[in-house]
Steps between C-alpha positions, in 0.01 A plus 500: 500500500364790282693631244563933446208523258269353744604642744485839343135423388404429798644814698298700203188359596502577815664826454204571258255438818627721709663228729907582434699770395844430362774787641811555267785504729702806498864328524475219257314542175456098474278512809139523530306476865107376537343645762114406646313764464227572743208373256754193526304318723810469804254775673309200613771412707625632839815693538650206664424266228629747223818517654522116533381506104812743399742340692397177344476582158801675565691189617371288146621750291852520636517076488355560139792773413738266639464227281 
């Protein structure tokens, strides 16, 4: 429920903290990645748990590409 701009200002704020990178794919020019960054505040959870994060978020982005 958040439109491109907002998104986009959003991912700039935190990109501007130090919290996210965003990674330019190298096989499709359209694409853009966002990656934690250590200062990104997952250090604070176990290895366990970051796994469990990435597969999540990884699982609500491919329902959200679907639709």
């Amino acid at each position: 429920m958040l439109s491109p701009a907002g998104m986009t200002g959003r991912l700039d704020t935190l990109e501007a903290s130090g919290l996210i990178r965003r990674v330019h794919s190298t096989t499709d020019r359209r694409r853009v990645d966002i990656e934690i960054t250590d200062k990104g505040l997952i250090s604070t959870l176990s290895d366990t748990d970051q796994t469990t994060l990435n597969t999540l978020l990884k699982h609500l982005l491919t329902q959200a590409e679907s639709h």
